[in-house]
C-alpha positions as a LaTeX table, in Angstrom:
\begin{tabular}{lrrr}
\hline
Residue & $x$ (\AA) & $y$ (\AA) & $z$ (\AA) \\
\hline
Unk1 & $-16.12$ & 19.16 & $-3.65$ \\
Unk2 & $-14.58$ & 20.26 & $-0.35$ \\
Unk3 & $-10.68$ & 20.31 & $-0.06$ \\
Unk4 & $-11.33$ & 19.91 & 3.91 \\
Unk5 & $-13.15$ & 16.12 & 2.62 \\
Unk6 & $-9.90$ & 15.56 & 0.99 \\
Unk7 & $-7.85$ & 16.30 & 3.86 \\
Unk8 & $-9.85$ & 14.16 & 5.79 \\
Unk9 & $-9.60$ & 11.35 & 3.90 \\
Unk10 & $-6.22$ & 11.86 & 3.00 \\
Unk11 & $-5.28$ & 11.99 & 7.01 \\
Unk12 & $-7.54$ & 8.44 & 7.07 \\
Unk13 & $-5.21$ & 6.62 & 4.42 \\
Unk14 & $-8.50$ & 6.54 & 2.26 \\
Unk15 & $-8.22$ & 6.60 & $-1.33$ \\
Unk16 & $-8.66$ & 10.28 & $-3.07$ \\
Unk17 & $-9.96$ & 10.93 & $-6.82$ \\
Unk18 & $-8.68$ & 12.29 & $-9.46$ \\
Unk19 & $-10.32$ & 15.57 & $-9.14$ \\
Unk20 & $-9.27$ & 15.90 & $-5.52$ \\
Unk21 & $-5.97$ & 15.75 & $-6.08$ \\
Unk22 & $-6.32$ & 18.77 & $-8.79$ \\
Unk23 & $-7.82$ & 20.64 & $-5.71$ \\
Unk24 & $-5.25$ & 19.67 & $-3.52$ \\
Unk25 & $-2.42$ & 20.57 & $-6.05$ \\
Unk26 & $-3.34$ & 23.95 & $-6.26$ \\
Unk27 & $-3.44$ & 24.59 & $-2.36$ \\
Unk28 & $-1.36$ & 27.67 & $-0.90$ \\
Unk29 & $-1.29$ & 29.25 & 1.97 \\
Unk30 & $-2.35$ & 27.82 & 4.97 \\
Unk31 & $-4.06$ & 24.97 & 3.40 \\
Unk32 & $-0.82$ & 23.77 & 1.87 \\
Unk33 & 1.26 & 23.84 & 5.18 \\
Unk34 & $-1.59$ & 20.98 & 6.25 \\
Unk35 & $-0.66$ & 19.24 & 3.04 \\
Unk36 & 2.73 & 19.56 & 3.80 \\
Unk37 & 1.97 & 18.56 & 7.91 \\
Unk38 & $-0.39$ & 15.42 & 6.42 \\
Unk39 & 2.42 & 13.88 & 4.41 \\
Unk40 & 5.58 & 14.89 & 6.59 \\
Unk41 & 3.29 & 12.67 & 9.50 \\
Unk42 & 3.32 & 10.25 & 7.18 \\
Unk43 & 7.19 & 10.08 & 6.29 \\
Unk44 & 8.18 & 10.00 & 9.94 \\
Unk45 & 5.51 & 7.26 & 10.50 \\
Unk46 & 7.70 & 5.20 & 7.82 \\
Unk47 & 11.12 & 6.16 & 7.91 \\
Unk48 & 11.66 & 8.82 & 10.92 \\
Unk49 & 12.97 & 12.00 & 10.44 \\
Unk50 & 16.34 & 10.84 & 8.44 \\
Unk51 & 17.48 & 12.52 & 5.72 \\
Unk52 & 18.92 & 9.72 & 3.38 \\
Unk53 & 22.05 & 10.99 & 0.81 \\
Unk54 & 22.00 & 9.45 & $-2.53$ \\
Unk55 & 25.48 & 9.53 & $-4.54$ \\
Unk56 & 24.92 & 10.11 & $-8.02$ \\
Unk57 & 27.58 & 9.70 & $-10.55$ \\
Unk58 & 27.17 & 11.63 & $-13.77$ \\
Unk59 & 28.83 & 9.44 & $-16.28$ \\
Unk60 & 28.45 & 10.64 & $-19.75$ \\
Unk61 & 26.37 & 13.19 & $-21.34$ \\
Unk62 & 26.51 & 11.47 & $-24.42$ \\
Unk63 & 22.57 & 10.89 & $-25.39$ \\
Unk64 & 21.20 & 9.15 & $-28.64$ \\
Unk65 & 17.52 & 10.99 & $-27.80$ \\
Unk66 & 16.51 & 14.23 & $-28.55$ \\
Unk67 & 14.20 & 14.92 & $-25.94$ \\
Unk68 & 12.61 & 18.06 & $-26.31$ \\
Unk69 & 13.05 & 19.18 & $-22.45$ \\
Unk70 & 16.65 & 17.76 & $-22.33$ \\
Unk71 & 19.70 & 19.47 & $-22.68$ \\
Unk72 & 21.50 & 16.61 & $-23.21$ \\
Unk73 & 19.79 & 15.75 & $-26.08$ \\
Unk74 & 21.23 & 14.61 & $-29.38$ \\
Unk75 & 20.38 & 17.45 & $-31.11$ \\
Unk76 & 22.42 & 20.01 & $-28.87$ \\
Unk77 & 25.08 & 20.37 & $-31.18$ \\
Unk78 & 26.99 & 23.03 & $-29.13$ \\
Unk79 & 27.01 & 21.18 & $-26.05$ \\
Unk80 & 30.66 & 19.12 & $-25.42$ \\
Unk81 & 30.24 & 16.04 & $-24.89$ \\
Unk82 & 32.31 & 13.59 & $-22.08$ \\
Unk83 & 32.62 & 10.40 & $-21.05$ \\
Unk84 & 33.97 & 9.31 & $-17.31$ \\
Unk85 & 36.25 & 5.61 & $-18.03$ \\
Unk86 & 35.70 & 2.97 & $-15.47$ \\
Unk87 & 38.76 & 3.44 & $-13.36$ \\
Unk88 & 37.51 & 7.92 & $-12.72$ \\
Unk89 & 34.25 & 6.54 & $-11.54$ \\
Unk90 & 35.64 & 3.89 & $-8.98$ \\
Unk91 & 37.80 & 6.72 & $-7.97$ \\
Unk92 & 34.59 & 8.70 & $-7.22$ \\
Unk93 & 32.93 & 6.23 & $-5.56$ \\
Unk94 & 36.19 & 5.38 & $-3.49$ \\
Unk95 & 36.82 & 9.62 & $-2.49$ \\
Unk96 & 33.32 & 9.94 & $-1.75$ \\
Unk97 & 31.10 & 7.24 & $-0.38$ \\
Unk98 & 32.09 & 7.28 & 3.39 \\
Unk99 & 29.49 & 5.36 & 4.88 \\
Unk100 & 26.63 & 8.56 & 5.08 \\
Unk101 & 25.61 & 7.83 & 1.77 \\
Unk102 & 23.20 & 5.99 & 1.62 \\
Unk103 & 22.68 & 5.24 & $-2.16$ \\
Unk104 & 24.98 & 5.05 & $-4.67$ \\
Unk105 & 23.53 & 5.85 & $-8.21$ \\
Unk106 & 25.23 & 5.62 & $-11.86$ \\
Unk107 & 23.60 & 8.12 & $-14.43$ \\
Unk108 & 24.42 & 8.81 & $-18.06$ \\
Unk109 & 22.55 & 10.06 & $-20.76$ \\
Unk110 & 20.64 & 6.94 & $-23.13$ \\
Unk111 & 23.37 & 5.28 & $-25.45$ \\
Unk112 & 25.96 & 3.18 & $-26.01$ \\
Unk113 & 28.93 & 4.93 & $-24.72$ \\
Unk114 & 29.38 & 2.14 & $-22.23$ \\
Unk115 & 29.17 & $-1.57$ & $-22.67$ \\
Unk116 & 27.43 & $-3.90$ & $-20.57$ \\
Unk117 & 30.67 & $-4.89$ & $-18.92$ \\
Unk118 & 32.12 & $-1.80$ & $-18.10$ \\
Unk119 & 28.32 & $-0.93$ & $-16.57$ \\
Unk120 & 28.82 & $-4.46$ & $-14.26$ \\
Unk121 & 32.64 & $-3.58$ & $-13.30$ \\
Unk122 & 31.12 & $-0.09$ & $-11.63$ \\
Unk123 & 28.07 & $-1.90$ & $-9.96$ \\
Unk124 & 30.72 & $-4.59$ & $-8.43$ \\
Unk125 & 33.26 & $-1.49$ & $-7.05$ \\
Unk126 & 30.12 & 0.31 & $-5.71$ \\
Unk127 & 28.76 & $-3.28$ & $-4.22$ \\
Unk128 & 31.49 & $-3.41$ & $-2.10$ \\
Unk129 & 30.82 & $-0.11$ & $-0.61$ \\
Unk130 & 27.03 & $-0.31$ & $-0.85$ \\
Unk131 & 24.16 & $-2.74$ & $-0.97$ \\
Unk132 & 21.60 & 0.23 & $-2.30$ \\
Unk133 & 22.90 & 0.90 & $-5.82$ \\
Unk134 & 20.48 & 2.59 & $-8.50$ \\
Unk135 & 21.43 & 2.37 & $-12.57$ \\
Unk136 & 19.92 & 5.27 & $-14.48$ \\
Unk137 & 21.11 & 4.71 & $-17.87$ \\
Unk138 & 17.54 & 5.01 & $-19.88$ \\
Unk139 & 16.55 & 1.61 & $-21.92$ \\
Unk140 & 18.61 & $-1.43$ & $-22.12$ \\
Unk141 & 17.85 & $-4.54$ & $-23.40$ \\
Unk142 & 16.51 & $-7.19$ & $-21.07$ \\
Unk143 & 19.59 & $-9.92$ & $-21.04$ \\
Unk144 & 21.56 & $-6.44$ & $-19.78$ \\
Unk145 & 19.17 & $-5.98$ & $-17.23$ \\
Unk146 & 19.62 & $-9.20$ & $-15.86$ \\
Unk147 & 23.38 & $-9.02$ & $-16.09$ \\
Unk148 & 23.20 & $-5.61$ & $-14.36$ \\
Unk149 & 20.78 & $-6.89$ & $-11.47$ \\
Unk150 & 23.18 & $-10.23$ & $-11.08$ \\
Unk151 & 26.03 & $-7.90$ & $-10.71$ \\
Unk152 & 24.77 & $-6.18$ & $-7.56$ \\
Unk153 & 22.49 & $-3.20$ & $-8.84$ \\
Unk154 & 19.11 & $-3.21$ & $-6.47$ \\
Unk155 & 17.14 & $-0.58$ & $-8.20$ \\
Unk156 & 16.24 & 0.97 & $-11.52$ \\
Unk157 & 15.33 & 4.29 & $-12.28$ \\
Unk158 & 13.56 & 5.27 & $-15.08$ \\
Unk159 & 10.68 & 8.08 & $-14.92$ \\
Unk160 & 7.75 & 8.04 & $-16.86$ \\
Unk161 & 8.54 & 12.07 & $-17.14$ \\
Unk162 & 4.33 & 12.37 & $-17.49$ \\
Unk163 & 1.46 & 9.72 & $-17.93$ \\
Unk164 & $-0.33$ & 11.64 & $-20.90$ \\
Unk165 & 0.61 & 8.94 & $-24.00$ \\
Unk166 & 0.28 & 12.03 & $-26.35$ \\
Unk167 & 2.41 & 14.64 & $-24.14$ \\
Unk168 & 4.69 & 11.85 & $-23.66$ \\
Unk169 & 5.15 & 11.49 & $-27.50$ \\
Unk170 & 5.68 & 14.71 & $-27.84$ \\
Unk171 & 8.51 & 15.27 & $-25.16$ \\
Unk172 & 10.19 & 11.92 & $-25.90$ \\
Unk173 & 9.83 & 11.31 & $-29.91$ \\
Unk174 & 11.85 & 8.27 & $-29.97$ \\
Unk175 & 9.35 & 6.35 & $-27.38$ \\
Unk176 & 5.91 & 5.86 & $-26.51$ \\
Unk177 & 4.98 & 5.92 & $-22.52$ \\
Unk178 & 3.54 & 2.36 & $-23.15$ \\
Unk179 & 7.22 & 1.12 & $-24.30$ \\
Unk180 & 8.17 & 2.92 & $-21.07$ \\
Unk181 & 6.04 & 1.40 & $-18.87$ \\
Unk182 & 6.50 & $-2.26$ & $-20.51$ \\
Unk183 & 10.69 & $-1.24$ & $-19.50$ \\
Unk184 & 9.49 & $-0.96$ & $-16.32$ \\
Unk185 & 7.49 & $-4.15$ & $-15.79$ \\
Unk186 & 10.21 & $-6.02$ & $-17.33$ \\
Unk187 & 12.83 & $-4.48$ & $-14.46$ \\
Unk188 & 10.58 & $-5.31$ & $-11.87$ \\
Unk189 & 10.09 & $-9.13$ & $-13.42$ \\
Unk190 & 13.65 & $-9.47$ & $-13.07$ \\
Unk191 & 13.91 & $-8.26$ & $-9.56$ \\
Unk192 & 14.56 & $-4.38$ & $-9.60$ \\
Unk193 & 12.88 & $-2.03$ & $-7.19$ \\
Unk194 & 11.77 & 0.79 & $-9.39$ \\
Unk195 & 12.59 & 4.04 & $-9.28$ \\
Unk196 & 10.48 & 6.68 & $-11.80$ \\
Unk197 & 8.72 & 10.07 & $-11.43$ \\
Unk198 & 7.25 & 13.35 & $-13.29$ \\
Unk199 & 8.01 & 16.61 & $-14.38$ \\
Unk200 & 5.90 & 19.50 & $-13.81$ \\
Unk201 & 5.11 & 22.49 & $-15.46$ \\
Unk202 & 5.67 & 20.90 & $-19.00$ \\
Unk203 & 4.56 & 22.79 & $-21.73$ \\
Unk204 & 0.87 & 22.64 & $-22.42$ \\
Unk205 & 0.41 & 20.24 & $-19.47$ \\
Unk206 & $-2.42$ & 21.12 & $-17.14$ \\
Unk207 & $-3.40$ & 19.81 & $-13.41$ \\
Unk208 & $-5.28$ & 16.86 & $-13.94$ \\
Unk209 & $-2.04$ & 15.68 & $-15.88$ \\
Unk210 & 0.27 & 16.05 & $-12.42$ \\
Unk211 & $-2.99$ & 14.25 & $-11.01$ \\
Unk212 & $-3.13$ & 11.20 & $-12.97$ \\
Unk213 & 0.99 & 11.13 & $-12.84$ \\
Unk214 & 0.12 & 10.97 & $-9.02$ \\
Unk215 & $-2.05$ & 7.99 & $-9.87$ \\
Unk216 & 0.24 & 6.46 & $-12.42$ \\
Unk217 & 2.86 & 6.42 & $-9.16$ \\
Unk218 & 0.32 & 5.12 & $-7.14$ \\
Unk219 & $-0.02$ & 2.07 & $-9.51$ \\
Unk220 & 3.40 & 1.42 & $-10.54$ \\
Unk221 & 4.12 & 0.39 & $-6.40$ \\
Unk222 & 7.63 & 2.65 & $-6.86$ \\
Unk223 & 10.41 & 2.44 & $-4.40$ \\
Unk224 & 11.73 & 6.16 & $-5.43$ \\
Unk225 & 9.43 & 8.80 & $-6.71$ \\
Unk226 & 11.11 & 12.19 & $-8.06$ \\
Unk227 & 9.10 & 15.09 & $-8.96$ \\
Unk228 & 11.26 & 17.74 & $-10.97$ \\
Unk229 & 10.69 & 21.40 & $-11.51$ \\
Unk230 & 9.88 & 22.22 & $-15.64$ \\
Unk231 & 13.31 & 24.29 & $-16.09$ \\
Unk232 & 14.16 & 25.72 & $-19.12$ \\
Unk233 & 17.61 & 24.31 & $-20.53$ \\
Unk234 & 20.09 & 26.03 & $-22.77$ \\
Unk235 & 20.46 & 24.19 & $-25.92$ \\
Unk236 & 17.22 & 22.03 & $-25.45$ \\
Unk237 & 14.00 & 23.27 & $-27.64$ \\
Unk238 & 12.31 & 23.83 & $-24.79$ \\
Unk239 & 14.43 & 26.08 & $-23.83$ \\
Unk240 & 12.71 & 29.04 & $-24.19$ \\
Unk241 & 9.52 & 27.90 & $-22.42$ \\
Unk242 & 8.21 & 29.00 & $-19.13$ \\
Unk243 & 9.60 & 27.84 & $-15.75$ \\
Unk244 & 7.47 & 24.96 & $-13.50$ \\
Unk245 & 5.53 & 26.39 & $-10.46$ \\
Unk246 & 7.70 & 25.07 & $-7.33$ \\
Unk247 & 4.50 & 25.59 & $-5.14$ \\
Unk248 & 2.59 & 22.87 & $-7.78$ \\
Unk249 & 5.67 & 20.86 & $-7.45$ \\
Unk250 & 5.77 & 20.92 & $-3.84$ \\
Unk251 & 2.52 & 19.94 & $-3.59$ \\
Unk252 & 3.00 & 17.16 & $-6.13$ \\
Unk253 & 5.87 & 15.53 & $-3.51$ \\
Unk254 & 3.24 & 15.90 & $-0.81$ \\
Unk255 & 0.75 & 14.25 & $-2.29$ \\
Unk256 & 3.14 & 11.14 & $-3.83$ \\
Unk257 & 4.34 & 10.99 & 0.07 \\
Unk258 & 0.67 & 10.50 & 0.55 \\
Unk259 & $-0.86$ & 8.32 & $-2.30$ \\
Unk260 & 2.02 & 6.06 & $-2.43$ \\
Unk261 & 4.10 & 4.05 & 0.14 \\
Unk262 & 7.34 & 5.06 & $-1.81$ \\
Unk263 & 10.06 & 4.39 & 1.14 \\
Unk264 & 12.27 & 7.63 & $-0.23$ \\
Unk265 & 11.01 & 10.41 & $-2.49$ \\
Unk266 & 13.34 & 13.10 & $-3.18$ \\
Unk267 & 14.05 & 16.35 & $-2.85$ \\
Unk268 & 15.35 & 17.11 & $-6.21$ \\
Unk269 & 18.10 & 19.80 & $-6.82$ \\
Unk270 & 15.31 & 21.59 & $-9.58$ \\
Unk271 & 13.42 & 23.20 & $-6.72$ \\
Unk272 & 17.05 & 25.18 & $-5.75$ \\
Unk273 & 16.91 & 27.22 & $-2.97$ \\
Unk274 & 13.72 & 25.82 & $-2.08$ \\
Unk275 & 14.49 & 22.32 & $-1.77$ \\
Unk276 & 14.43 & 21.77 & 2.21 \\
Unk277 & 11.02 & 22.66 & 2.22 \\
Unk278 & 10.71 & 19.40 & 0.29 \\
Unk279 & 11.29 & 17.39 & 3.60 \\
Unk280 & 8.36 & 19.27 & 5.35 \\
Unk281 & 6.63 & 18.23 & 2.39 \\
Unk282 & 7.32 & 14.52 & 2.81 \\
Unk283 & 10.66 & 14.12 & 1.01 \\
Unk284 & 13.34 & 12.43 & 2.90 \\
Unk285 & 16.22 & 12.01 & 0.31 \\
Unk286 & 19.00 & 14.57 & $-1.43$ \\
Unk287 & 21.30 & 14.00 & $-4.17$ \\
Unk288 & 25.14 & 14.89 & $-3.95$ \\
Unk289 & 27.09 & 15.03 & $-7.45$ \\
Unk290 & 29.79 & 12.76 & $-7.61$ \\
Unk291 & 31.25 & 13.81 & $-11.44$ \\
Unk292 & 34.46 & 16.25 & $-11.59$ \\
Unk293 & 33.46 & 19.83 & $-11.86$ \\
Unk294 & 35.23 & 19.92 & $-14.98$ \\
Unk295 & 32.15 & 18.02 & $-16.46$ \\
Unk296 & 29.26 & 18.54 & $-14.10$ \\
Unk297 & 28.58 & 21.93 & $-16.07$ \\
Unk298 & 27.92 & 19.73 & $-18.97$ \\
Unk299 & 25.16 & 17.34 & $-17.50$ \\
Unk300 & 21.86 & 19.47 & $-17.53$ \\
Unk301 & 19.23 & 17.11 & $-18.03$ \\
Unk302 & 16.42 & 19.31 & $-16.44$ \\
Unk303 & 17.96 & 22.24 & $-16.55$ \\
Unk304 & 17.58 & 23.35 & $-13.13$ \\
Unk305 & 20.15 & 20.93 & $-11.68$ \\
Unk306 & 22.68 & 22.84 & $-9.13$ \\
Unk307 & 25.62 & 21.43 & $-8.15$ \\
Unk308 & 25.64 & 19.75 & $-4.58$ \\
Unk309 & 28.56 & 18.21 & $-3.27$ \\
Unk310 & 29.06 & 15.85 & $-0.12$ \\
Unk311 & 29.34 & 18.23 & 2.81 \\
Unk312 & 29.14 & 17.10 & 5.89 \\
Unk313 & 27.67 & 19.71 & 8.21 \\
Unk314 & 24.65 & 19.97 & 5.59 \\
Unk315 & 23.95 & 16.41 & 5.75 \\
Unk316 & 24.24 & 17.26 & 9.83 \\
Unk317 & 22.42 & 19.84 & 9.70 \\
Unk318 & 19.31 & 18.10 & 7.64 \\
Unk319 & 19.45 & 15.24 & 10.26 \\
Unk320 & 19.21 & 17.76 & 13.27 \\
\hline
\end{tabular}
């Protein structure tokens, strides 16, 4: 099996296999820069060269899960927990959304902390602001869903984290990937675009799971992929574990630029000081964090997340 066969039909729009994409995720060198040159050709073919800026409002870190890779998980006792009231996050929405954002996105960690009216209140305030609003609040029940899509919110995010039903079980004890993916189909029923993705560099994952994630993207028909970097986070149990490859991860947002027709895929804030080489790998969206600094240090869901607010000249300087 040739990775040059791959590239070929990768650069025809032709379907690859499973094993292909293992070859093609551990490319380096000059072999990833055509990766990278494949899928970047394929971003500007569907959305130009933008840059698009997502706002993302950390909520609450309070979490009801105790996700093994989290650190907001339940079971981080020493980590303080917060919750932003309705009126601080219309605030946040009002200082910071000036028309160069193009998404607006609510985030908290899976619980109860807010109820389904305070969730519509925010999505109304942002609607006024923005048509291109994203809830990330984990599972909900499906008459919330509705109410939440009725009040204005166009998308859903909720990542499948990884496609292996046993790895999933493991990471996520509370859940099984197929309740996941039946959240999912439900959201989309009701009229969300969906938003989901993978981590990678897991414990005990290997290639051909990042490949069949790729495939599992491929088949959900996502409007937003995300592909975070495996960081270690303080107070998780994973927290002593290994670091993700950002080279594997790079080539993971190549390749979901180039088996899916995902309008935006982002460059997450996990690959730090690496992440603009995300957009010559076929990313074309950032996120800026809209909660208080006074809290931000207390939303590490990945554990690599660095703090990135609105500024101007970088969001210039992207779209160059």
């Amino acid at each position: 099996m040739s990775v040059e066969t791959a590239f070929t039909k990768l650069g025809e729009n032709k379907r690859v296999t499973r094993n292909e994409l293992i070859q093609l995720l551990k490319t380096r060198g000059a072999s990833q820069q055509k990766l990278f040159t494949l899928a970047r050709h394929k971003k500007e073919l569907l959305s130009g060269k933008k840059i698009f800026v997502r706002l993302c409002i950390e909520a609450s870190n309070i979490c009801k899960n105790t996700c093994l890779f989290c650190g907001i998980t339940r079971g981080n006792k020493s980590l303080p927990r917060y919750k932003l009231n309705v009126e601080e996050i219309k605030k946040i929405i009002d200082e910071n959304y000036d028309g160069k954002t193009g998404l607006i996105q609510l985030s908290c960690g899976e619980s109860s902390a807010y109820t389904i009216g305070e969730i519509c209140a925010i999505i109304m305030h942002a609607k006024k602001y923005c048509g291109n609003i994203t809830i990330g609040i984990g599972h909900r029940n499906e008459e919330e869903y509705k109410q939440m899509f009725k009040s204005g919110a166009a998308n859903y995010l909720l990542k499948f984290e990884t496609s292996n039903p046993k790895q999933f079980r493991i990471i996520r004890p509370e859940a099984k990937l197929s309740q996941r993916l039946f959240h999912i189909q439900k959201l989309r029923e009701i009229g969300f675009r969906i938003g989901s993705g993978n981590i990678v560099g897991l414990p005990n994952q290997v290639l051909s799971d990042i490949a069949n994630d790729l495939l599992l993207m491929k088949k959900l028909d996502l409007y937003q992929v995300e592909s975070s970097v495996f960081c270690p986070t303080k107070g998780s149990a994973y927290e002593n574990e290994k670091t993700g490859d950002i080279d594997t991860t790079l080539n993971c947002i190549a390749l979901s630029r180039l088996v899916t027709d995902a309008p935006l895929i982002l460059a997450s804030s996990s690959l730090k000081g690496r992440f603009k080489e995300a957009f010559s790998a076929g990313a074309n969206y950032i996120s800026v964090h809209g909660a208080p600094d006074r809290v931000f240090k207390y939303y590490s869901i990945y554990g690599g997340e660095t703090r990135r607010k609105f500024d101007a000249k970088l969001i210039a300087g992207l779209n160059a």
